[in-house]
Structure formats: C-alpha cells, structure tokens
N, C-alpha and C positions, 0 to 999 in steps of 0.2 A: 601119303597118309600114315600116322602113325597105327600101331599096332593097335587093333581092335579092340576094346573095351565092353560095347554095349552097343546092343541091336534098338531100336527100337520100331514099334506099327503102327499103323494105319491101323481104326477100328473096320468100317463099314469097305465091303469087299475086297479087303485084303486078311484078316481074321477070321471077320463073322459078314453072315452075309443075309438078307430077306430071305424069305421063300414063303409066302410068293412076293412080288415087290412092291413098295408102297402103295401106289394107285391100285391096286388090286385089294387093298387090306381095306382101302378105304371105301372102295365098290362092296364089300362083302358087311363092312360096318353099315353102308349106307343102305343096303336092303332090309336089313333089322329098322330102318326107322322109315319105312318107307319109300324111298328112294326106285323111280323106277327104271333110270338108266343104264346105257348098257358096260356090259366091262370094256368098251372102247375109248367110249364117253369120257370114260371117270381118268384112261391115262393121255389122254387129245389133252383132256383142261388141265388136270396135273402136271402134265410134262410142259403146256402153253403157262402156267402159273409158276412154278418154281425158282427159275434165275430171278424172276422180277420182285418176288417175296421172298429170297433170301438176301437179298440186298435191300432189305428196304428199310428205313430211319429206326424204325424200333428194334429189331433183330438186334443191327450194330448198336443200340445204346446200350442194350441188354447185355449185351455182350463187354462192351467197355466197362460198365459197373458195377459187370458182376452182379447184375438185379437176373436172379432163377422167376419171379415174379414177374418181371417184365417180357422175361422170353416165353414164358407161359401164357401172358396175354398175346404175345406176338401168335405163338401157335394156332391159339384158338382163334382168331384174324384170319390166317390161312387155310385152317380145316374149313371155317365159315366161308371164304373163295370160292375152295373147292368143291363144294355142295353146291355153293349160288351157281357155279359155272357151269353143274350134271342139272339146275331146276330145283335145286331144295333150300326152298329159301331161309327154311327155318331150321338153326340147330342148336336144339338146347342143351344145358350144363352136363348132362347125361350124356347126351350124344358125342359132346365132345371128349367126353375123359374114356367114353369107351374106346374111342381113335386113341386119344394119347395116351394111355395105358397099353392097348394092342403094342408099342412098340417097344414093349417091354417084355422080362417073362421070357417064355420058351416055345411057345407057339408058333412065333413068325422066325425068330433066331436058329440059323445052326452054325455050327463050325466048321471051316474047311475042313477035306481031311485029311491035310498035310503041315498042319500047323502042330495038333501035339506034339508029333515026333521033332516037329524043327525045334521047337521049345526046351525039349527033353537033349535032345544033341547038342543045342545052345546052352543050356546050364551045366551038362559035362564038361563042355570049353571053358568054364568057368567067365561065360558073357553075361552080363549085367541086361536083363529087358523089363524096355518098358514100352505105354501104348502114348501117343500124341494123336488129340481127338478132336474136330470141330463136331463138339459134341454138349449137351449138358447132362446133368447128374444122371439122369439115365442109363447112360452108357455106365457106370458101375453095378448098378442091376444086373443089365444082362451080363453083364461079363461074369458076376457072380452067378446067376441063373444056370450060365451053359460053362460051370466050373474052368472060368478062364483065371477070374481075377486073382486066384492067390496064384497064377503063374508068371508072374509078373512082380517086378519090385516097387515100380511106380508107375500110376497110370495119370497124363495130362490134359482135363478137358478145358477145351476153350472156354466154356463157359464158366470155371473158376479162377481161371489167371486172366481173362478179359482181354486175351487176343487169339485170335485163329488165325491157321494156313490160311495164304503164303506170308503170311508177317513171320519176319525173323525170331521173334521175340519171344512166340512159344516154343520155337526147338532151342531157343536159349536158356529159359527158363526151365523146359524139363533136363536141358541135362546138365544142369546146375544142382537141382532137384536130384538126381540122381547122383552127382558128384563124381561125374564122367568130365571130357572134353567134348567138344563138338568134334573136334578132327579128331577122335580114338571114338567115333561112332557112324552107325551106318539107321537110315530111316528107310524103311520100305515100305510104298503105296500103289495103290493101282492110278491114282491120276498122275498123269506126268508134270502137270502146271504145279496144281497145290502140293500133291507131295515132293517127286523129283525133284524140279526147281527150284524148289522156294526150299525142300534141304541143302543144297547145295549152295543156294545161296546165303543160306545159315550159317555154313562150315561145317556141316555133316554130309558123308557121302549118302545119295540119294538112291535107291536101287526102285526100278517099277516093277512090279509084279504084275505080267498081263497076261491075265489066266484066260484069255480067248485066242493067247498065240500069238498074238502081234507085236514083230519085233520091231522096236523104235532104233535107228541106227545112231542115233544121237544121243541115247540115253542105254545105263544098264539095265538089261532087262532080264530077268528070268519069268521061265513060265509055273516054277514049283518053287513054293518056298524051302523044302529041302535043299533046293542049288544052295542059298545060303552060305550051306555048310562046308561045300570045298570053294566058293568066294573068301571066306573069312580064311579057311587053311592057307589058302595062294600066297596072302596079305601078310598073315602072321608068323 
C-alpha cells in the first residue's frame, strides 16, 4: 500500500450513531398520533420490513437519478409499511415529516467518543478526511448539527453521485473528489460486506471498526477508532 494520504468514514455507527435506534424513534412518533402498539411491535415489523424496502425499484431509481424527490416518496412508502405493520393504517403528511425530520437535528444523534480526538490526530498527520455515505442530503445536517461537518474536507452521499456501497464507483468517485488515490487511502465502517469489502474491492484499504469487540480474523479490525493512529504510523 502506498503511503497514506486520507482516511475516510462510514457515517451511521461508525461516527454518529442513534440513541435510541430507529424502531424506537418511530414507536415514540407513533404514540403522538395515536398508535397503540408496543415498543416490540414497532422493532418485530421494522426489522421484518427493512432489507425488503431498501432494495426495492424506487429506493434504487432514486438513487440512480439522483431524484431527492423520488427518495422522499420512497420514505414516506416505508414509514406508511411500518405503521400499517404496528395497525395504523392511516399516516398523514404531518405524521410523516414528523418521522423524517426526527432523523435529523440533535435529538436522536450523538457522537462517538473517540472520533474527535482521531480527527484532531488525523489532521496533525497532515490526512486528508472525508465521510462516504449511503445516505441522502440529510446526513449533512446532522453532521452540521453535532459540529462534525467542517471536520472534514469532503463528505460523499449516495444520494448525490447516484451510487452506494458495495458499488465500486462511489469510493471512486469520492476520492477523486478529494484528489487522493484509492491505494494512498484507508475507509473505515462497521459493516464488513458494504464497507470492508466493497473498499477493498475499490482499491482502498478497508478497516472494520467493531465497537462490540468482535474480532473478524479475515478482515482489519479495531475496536477504537483511535487504533487508527499507530495503523497509519506502522504504514507510513
């Protein structure tokens, strides 16, 4: 690998993370509108809904086109799912922006709390970072919200270049964007498929961050994003 250049992250559980986590945000919206099911309910159908409604025709056109429009109707589809699945058949235009809004802001958001200092020890190194995100515009919000986004030089959501993890194409695009190489960079995620993998299959080294301890023997793993910092020394 050549000499390190630029780190880049994972937004959602590797940076910033829920508290409390979505099925639950949406149990506590859905009691403001009535809703009388329990906070089991709401993460049983959530967690039964999710792979099948992120994969589904509209999400990915949304995404290929770059239509924010399109992924917003996809949303409000989904939130509509997950209410009809707890019993609430009906959710109106209110109902819904109060969800999609909740995932914004600083309410539900915090920070790890080992990310400023990697950041701050990262631009001593004189490392270029940035964030790679299956994400849309959203995610600059919060990252502005919980004072992430001026720590960063570039940040890359799926939903503006019209591809997301594992496609090669957005670790290619952001670190073109950032006017790095892919081999003179390292992407750290906590999923092993979409991040790990699919960097490494990019030509960026992939590092997991699995902050519940579990070490992958086939993949680099740390459990603090501070390791980081003597990973890049070893390299460099």
């Amino acid at each position: 690998m050549n000499k390190i250049e630029a780190v880049f992250f994972d937004a959602h559980n590797t940076i910033i993370r829920l508290s409390p986590e979505a099925p639950d945000i949406y149990y506590l919206v859905g009691k403001e509108y009535g809703s009388k099911a329990s906070l089991e309910d709401y993460r049983t159908t959530y967690n039964s809904l999710r792979d099948e409604w992120f994969s589904h025709p509209l999400r990915l056109e949304a995404i290929q086109s770059q239509d924010h429009d399109k992924r917003k109707e996809w949303w409000m589809l989904f939130v509509k799912a997950v209410y009809k699945g707890v019993g609430l058949d009906s959710v109106s235009d209110e109902h819904f922006e109060r969800v999609y809004n909740s995932f914004t802001g600083t309410q539900y958001w915090q920070v790890f709390d080992d990310v400023l200092e990697t950041l701050e020890l990262l631009k001593k190194m004189n490392i270029k970072l940035g964030v790679i995100s299956n994400w849309d515009t959203r995610l600059m919000k919060i990252l502005k919200d919980v004072d992430l986004f001026d720590k960063f030089e570039q940040v890359t959501i799926s939903s503006d270049v019209g591809h997301e993890k594992p496609s090669p194409k957005i670790f290619m695009i952001a670190a073109k964007n950032l006017e790095v190489s892919l081999n003179s960079s390292i992407y750290v995620g906590d999923s092993p498929e979409k991040d790990v993998v699919a960097a490494n299959n990019a030509g960026m080294k992939g590092i997991l961050i699995s902050r519940d301890r579990v070490n992958y023997s086939d993949l680099d793993t740390i459990f603090d994003l501070r390791d980081l910092i003597n990973y890049i020394k070893k390299d460099n």
